[in-house]
N, CA, C and O of each residue as an XYZ file, in Angstrom:
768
protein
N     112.582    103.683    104.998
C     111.782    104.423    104.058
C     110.921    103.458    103.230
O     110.164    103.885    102.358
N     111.057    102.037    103.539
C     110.791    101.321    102.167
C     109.360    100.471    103.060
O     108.416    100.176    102.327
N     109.268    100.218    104.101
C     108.445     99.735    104.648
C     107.224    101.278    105.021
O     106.035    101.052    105.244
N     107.827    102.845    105.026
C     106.793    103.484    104.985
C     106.507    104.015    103.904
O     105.930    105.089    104.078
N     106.694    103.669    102.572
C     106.644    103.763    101.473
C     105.048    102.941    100.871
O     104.041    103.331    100.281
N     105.611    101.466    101.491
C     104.624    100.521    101.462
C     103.040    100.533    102.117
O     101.995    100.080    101.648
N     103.342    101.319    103.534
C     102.198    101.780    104.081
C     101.787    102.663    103.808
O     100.643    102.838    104.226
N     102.419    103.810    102.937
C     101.239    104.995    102.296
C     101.139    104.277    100.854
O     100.892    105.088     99.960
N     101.230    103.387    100.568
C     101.053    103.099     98.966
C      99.958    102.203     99.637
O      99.229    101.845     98.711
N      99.678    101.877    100.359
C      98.614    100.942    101.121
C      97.216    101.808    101.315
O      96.114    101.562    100.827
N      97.640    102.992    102.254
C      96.645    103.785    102.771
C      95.862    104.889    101.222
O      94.717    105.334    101.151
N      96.801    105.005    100.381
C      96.425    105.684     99.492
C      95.933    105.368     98.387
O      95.565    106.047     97.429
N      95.955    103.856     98.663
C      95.308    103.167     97.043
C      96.668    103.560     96.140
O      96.281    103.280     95.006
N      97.697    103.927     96.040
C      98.852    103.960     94.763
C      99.874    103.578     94.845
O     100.045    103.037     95.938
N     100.777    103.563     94.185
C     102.419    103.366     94.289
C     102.661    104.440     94.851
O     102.454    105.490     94.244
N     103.159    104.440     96.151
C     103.509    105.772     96.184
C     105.228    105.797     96.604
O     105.469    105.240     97.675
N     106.036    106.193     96.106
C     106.114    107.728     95.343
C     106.289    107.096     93.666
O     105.923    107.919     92.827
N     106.507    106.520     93.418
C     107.247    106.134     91.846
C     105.998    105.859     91.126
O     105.939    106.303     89.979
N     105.139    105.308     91.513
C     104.063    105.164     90.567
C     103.344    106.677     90.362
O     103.343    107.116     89.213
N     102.769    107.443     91.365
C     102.341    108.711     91.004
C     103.122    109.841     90.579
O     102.475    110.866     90.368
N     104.364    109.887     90.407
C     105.528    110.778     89.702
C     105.619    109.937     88.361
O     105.914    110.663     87.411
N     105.446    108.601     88.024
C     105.383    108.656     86.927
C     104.198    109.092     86.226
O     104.292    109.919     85.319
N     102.886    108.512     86.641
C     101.622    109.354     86.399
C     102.095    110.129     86.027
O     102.373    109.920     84.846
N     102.563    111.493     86.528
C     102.473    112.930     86.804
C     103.230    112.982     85.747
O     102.676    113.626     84.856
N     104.514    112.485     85.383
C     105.292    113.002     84.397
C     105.116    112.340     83.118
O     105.666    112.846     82.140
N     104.400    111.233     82.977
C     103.540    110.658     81.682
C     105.199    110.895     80.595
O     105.813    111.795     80.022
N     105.273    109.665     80.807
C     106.543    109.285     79.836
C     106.324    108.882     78.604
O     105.654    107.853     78.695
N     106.564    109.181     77.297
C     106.509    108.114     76.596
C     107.402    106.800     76.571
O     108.598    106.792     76.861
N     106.849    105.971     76.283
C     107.038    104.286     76.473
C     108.884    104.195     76.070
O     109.785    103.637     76.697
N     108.924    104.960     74.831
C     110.431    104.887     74.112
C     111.146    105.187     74.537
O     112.175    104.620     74.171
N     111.346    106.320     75.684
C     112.552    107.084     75.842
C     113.554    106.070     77.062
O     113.251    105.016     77.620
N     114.733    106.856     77.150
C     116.041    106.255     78.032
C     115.583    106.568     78.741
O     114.716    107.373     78.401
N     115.682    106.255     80.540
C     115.576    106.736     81.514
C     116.203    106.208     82.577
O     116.104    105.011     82.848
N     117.013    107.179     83.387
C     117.927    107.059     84.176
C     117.226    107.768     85.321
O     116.567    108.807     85.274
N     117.568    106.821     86.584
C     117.055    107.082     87.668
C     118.070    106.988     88.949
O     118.413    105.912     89.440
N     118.598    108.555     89.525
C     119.483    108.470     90.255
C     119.202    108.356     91.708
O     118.140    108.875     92.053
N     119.803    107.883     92.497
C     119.593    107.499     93.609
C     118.235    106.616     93.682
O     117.139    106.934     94.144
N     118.819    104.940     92.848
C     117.704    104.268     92.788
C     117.180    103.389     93.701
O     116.090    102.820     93.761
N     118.232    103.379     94.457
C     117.914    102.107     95.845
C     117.659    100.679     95.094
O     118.112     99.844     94.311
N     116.591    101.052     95.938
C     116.068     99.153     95.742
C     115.499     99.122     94.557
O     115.014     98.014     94.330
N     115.348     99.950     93.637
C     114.969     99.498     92.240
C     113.874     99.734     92.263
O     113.536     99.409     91.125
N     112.840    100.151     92.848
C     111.257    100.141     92.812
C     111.181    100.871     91.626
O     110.611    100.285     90.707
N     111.786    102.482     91.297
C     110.643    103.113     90.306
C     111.388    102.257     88.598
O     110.939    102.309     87.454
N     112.446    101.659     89.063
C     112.728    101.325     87.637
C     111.876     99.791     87.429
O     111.642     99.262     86.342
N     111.489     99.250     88.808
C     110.768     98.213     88.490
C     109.008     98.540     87.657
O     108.440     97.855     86.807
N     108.660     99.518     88.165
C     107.081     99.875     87.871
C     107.410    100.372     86.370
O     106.612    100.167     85.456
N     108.691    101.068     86.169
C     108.441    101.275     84.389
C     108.350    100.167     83.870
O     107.340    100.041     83.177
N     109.221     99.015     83.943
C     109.153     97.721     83.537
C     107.515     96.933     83.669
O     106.930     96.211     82.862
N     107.123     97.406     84.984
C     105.480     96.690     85.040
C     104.653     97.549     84.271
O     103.657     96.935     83.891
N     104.678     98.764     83.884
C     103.662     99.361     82.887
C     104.491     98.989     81.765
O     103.573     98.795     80.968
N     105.793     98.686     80.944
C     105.690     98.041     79.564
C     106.879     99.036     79.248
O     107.292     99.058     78.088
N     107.430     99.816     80.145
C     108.281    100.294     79.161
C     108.923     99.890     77.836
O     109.322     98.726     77.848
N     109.135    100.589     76.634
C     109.452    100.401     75.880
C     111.230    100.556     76.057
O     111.990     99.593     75.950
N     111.664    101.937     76.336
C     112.997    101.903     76.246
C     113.895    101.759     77.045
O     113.532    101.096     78.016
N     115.442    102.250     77.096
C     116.586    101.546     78.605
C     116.113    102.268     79.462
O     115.708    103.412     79.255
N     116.107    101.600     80.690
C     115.767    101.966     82.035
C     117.241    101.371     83.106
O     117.497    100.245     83.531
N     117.896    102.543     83.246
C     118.584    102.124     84.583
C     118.572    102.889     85.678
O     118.039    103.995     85.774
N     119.363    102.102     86.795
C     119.087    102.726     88.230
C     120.144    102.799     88.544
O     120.912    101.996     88.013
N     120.760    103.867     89.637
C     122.072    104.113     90.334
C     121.900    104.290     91.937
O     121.051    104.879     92.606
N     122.977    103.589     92.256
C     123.029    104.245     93.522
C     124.303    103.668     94.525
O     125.005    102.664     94.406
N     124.292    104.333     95.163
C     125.926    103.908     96.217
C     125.549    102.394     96.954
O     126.389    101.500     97.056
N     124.329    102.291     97.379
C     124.258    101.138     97.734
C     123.023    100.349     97.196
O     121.960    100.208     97.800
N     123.329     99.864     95.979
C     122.276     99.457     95.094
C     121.077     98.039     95.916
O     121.359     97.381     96.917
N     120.069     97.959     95.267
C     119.163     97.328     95.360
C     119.607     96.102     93.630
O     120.373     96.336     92.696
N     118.765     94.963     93.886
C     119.147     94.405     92.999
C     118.488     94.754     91.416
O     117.264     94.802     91.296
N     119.308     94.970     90.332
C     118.999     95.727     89.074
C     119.832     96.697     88.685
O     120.221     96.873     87.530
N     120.176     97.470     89.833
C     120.439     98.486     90.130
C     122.134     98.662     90.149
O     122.791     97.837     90.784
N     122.795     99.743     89.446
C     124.166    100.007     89.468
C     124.789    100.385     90.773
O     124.058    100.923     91.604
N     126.400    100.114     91.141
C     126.746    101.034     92.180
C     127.219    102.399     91.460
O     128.116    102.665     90.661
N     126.681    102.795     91.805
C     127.242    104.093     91.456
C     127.119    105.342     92.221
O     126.338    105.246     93.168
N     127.783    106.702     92.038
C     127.367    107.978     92.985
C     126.628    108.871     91.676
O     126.831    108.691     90.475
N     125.837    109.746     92.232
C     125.407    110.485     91.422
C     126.463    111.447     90.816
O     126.459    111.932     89.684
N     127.416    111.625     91.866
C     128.355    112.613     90.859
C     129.767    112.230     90.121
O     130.833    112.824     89.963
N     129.215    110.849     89.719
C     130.381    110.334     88.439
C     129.546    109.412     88.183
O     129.961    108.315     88.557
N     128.354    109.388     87.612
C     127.620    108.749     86.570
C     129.024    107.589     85.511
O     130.131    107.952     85.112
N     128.314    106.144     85.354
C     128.895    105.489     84.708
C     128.496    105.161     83.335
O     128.360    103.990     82.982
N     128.292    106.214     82.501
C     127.748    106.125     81.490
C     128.540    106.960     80.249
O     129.146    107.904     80.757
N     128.705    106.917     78.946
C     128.409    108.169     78.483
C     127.687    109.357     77.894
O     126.468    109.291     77.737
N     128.254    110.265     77.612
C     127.724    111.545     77.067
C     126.610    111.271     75.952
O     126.809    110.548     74.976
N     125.386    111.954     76.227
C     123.922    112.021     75.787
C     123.595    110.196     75.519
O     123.361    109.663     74.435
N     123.686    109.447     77.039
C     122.546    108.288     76.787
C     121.602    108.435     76.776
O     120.932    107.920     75.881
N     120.726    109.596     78.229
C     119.636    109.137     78.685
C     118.456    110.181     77.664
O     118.980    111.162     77.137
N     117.280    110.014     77.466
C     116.188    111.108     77.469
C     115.793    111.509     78.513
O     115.519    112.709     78.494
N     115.624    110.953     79.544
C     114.775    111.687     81.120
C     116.123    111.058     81.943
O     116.739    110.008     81.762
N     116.317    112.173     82.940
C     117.099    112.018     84.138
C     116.158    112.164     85.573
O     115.503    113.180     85.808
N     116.203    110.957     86.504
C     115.287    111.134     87.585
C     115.880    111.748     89.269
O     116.638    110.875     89.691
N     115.819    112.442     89.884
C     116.483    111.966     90.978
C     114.874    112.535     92.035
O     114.456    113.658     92.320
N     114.383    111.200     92.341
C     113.447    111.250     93.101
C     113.988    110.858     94.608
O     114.635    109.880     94.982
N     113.296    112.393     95.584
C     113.549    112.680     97.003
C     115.151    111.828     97.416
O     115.339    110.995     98.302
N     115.961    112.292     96.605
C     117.467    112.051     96.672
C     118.178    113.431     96.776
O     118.976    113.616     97.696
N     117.905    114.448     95.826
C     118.735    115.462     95.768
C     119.410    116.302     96.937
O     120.540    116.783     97.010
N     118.329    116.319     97.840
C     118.948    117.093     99.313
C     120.163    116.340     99.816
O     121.211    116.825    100.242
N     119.758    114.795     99.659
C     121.165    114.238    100.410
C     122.034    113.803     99.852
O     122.640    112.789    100.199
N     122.293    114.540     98.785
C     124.020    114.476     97.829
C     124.976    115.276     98.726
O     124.758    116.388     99.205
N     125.906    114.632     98.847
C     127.126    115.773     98.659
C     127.357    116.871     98.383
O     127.662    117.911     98.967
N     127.114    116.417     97.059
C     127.675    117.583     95.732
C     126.809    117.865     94.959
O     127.179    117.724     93.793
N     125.446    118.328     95.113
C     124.404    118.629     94.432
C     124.358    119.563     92.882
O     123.454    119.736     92.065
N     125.655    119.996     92.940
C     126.256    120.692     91.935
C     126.941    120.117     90.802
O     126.771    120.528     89.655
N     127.866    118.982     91.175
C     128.660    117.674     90.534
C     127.315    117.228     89.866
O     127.212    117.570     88.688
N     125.938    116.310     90.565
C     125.272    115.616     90.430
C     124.680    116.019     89.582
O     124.349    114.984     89.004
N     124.069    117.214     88.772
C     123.359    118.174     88.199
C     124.062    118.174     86.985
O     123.558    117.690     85.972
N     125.277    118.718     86.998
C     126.200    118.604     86.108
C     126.568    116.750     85.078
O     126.522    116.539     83.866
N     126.856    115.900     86.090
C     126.811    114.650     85.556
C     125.355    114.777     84.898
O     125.270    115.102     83.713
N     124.395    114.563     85.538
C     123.186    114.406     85.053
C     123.387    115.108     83.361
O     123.715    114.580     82.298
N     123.118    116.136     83.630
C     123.565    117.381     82.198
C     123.870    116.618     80.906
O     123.226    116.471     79.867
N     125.534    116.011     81.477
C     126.019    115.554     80.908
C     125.618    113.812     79.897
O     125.965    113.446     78.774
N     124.801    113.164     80.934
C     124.397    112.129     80.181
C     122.694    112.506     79.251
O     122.062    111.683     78.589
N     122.428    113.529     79.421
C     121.223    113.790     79.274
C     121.238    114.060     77.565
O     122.046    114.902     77.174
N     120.619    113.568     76.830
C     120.639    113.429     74.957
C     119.805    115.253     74.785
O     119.080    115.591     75.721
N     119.948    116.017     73.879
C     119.415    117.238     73.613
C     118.083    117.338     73.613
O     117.282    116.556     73.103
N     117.873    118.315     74.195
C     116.319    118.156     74.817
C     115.727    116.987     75.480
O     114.508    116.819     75.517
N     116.255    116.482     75.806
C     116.058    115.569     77.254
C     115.414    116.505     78.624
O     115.364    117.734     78.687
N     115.057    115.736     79.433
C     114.629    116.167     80.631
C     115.420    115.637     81.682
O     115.820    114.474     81.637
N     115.735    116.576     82.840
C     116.013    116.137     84.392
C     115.033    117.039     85.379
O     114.809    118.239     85.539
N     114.553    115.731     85.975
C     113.328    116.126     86.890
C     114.103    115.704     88.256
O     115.061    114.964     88.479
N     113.071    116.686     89.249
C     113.524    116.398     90.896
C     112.281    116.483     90.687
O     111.502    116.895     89.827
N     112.277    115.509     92.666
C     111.004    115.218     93.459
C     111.625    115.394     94.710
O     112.810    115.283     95.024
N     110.612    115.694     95.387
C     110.711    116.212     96.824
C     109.428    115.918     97.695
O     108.367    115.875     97.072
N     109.395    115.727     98.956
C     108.090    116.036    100.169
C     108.074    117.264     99.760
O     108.924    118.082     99.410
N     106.862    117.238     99.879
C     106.318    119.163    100.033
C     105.785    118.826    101.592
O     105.788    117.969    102.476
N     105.241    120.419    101.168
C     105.252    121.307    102.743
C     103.925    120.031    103.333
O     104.046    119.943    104.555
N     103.242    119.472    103.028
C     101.919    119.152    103.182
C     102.499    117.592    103.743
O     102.416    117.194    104.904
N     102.986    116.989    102.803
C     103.513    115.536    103.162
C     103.321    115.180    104.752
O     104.186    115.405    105.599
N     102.170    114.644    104.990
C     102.028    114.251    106.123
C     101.426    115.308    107.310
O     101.066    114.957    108.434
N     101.414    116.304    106.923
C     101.312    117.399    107.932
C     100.018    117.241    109.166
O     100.343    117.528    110.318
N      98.628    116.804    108.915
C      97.876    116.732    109.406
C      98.505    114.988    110.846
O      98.438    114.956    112.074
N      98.879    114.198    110.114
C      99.297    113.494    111.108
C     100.095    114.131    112.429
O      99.628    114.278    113.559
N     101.391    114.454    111.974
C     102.382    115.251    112.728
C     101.525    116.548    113.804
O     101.653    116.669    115.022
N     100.676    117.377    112.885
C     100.242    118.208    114.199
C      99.343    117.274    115.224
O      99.187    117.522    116.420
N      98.686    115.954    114.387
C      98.066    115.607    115.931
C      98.805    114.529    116.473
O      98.134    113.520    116.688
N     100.109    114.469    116.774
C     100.781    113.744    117.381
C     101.533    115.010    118.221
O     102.234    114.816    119.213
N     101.263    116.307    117.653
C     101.924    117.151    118.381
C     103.388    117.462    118.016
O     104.105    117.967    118.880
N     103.838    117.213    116.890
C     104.992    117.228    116.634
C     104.830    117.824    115.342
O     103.807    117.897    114.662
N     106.317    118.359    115.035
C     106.076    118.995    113.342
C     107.239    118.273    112.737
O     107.803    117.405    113.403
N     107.484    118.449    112.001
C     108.441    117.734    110.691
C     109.926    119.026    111.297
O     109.491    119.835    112.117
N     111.069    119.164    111.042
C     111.816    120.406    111.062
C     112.038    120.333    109.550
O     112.319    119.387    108.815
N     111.745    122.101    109.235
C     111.982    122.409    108.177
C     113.520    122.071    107.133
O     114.613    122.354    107.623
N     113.472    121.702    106.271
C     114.671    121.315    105.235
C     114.807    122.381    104.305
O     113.829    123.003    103.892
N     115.816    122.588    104.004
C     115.612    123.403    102.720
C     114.702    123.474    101.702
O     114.174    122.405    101.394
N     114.332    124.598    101.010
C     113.480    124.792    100.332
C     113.533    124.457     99.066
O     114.477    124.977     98.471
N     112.902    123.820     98.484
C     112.898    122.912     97.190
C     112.791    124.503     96.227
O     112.355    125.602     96.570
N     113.375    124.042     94.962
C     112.660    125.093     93.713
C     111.083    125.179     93.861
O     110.400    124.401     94.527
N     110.615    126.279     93.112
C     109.614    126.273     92.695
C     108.691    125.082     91.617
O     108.693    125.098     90.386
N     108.127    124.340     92.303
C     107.844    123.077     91.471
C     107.010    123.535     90.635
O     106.333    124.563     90.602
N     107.171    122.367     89.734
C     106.199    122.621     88.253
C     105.193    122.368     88.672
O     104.289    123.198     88.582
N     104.931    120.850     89.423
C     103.833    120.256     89.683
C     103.741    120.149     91.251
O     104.656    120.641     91.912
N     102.351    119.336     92.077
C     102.381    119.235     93.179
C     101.428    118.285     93.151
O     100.244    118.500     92.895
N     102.129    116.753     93.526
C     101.242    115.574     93.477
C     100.969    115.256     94.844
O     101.929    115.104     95.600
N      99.612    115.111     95.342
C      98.580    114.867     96.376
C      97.826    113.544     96.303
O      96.976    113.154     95.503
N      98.374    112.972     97.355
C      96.990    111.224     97.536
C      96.938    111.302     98.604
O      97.859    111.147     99.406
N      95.350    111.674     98.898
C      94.606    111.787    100.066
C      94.943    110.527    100.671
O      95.267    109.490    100.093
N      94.841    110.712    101.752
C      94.867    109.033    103.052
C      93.914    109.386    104.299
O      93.709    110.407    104.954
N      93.597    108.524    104.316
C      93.258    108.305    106.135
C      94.125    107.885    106.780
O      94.569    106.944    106.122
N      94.768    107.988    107.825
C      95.719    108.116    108.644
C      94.905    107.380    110.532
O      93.976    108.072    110.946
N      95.201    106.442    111.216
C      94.499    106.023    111.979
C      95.872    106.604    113.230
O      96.974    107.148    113.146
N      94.820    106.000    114.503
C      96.078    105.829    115.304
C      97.252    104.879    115.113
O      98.460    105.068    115.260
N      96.528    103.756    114.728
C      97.738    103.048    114.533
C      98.683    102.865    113.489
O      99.638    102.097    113.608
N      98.386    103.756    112.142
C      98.765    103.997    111.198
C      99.989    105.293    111.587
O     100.898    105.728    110.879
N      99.665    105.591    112.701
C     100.291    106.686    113.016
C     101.534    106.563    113.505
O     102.563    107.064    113.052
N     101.319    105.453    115.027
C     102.499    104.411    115.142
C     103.475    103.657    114.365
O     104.684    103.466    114.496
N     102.616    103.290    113.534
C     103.834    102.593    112.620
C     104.441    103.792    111.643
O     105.636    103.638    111.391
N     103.972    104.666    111.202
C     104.669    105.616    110.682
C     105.934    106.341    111.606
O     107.056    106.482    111.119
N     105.579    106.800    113.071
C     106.965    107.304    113.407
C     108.037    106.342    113.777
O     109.224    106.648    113.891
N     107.451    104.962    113.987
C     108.205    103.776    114.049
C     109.173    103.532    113.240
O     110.217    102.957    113.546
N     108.736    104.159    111.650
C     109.334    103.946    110.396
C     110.901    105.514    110.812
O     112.111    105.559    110.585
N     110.251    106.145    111.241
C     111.593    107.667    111.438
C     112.427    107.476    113.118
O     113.071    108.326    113.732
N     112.094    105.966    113.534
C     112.609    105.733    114.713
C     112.172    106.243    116.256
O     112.592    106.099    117.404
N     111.126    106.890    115.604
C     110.517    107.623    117.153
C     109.226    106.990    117.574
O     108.468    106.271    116.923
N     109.145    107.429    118.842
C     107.688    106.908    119.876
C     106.992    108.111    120.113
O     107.574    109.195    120.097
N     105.999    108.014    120.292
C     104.942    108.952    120.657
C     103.942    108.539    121.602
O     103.862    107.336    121.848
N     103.187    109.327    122.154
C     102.067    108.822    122.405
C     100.952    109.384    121.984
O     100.613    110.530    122.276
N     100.162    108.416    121.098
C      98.620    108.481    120.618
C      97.557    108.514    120.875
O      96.972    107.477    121.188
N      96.942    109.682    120.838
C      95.668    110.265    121.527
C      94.705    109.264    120.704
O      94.758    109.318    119.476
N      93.978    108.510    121.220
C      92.640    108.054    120.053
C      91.458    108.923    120.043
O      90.487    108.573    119.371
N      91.436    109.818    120.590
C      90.653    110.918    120.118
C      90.850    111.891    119.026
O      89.905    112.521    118.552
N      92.190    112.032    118.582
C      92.747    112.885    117.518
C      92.947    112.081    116.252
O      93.791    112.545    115.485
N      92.309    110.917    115.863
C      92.316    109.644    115.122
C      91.148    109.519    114.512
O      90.286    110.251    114.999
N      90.886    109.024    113.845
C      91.427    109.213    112.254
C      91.670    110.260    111.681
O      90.573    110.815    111.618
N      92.489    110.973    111.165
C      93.064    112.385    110.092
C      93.042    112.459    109.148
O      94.048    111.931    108.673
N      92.232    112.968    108.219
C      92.415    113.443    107.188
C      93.679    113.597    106.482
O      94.012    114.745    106.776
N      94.691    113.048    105.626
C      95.393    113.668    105.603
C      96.507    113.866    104.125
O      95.818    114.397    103.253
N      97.753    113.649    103.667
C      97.699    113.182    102.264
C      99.374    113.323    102.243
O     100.102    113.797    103.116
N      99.754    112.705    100.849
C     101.409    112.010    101.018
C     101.383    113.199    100.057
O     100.435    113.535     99.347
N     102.504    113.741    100.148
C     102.555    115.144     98.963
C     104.146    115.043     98.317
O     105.070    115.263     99.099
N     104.490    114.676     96.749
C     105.460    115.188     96.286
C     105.458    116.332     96.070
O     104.468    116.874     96.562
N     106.407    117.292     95.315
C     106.786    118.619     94.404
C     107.591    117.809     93.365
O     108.598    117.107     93.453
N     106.891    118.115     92.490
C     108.562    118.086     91.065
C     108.709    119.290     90.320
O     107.946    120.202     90.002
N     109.580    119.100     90.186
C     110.273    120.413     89.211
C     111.329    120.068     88.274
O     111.947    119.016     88.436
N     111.670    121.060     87.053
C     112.296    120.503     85.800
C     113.201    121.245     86.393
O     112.978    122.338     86.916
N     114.873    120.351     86.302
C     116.174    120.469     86.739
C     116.933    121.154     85.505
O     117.638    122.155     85.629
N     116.657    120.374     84.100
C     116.978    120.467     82.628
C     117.542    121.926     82.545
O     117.215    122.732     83.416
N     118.430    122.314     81.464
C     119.093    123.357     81.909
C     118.285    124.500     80.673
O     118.576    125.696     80.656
């Protein structure tokens, strides 16, 4: 995920996903922010490169360096640290999506926020139909608040290395090349 992360943050001119979800959710500088299922640390690194002002940590079962071990559904913290709770394109693959929600809840300070991010329906879509293939549908995210879009051009060979990145081969028409096409989050407020 982290090398096709890099190539749509390439093709799209942005950070993509952590830099344009923060855009989108325009933080102030002060607040706590906890970011679950942080991996390799990227979105807690970019708060740090725009200046964050306040604590920034990251969780995850198999941490990146910065980053806590932890599971989302026994948070190592206590009760009302954070102001914003993150779990960016993590939530589908919990366990216990119910536990995780709940922990979250729980570290979250009064009137705090917990946001999800997700692929939307669009994420990539124009590539995939001209490779002839579709994405299989996942469960259906909430109704998002927002719906963040960065157009790309998409080549043939941009195309390759993308299913390269999900382990698959194809074969690439260079007539159906270059695509129009665009990296699409959803977020939506989790907060209770």
């Amino acid at each position: 995920m982290r090398a096709r992360d890099a190539w749509l943050s390439h093709l799209s001119g942005k950070s993509w996903p952590e830099g344009v979800l923060l855009d989108a959710l325009r933080l102030s500088p002060a607040l706590d922010v906890l970011d679950v299922g942080a991996g390799d640390g990227r979105l807690v690194r970019e708060l740090s490169r725009r200046g964050h002002a306040g604590r920034v940590a990251g969780v995850d079962p198999t941490p990146g360096p910065g980053v806590l071990a932890a599971s989302a559904e026994a948070l190592p913290f206590p009760d009302a640290s954070f102001n914003v709770v993150l779990f960016m394109r993590v939530l589908a693959h919990l366990p216990d999506q119910a536990r995780a929600l709940a922990e979250a809840r729980r570290v979250l300070r009064p009137g705090g926020q917990v946001w999800g991010a997700a692929h939307g329906p669009a994420h990539l879509r124009a590539t995939w139909a001209a490779l002839g293939q579709s994405l299989a549908p996942g469960d259906t995210p909430p109704e998002s608040a927002s719906t963040i879009t960065c157009p790309l051009t998409v080549t043939g060979d941009d195309a390759r290395f993308l299913l390269g990145t999900y382990g698959e081969e194809a074969e690439v028409s260079p007539h159906l090349f270059p695509v129009q096409d665009a990296a699409q989050l959803l977020v939506w407020s989790l907060a209770p």
